[in-house]
Phi, psi and omega in degrees: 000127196288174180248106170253109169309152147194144182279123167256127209235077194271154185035068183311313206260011170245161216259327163295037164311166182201094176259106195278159199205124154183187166288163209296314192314334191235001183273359169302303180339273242273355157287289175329299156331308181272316158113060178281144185220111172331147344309160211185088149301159167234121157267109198237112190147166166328324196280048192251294218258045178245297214293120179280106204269012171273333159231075192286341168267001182278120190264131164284170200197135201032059172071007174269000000 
């Protein structure tokens, strides 16, 4: 069975922003564990695995 990433990206456009990150099968867990809370996008798909939580402001571009 493939491994679908996904992003819970909470209050996105402030700077305590929070991005929880795991596989489909386990992010209900690992949102609960950490204790995600609305507001709240999901991101679901390859473009999961652009993001760098060491430059969490950085958008890449042309695939870099």
């Amino acid at each position: 069975m493939p491994v679908h990433p996904v992003a819970v990206i909470e209050r996105g456009l402030r700077k305590d922003r929070r991005v929880t990150t795991g596989p489909l099968r386990e992010i209900g867990a690992i949102a609960a564990k950490v204790g995600v809370k609305p507001p709240a996008v999901i991101v679901i798909g390859d473009v999961v695995r652009l993001y760098d939580k060491n430059r969490p402001d950085l958008i890449p571009y042309g695939g870099r």
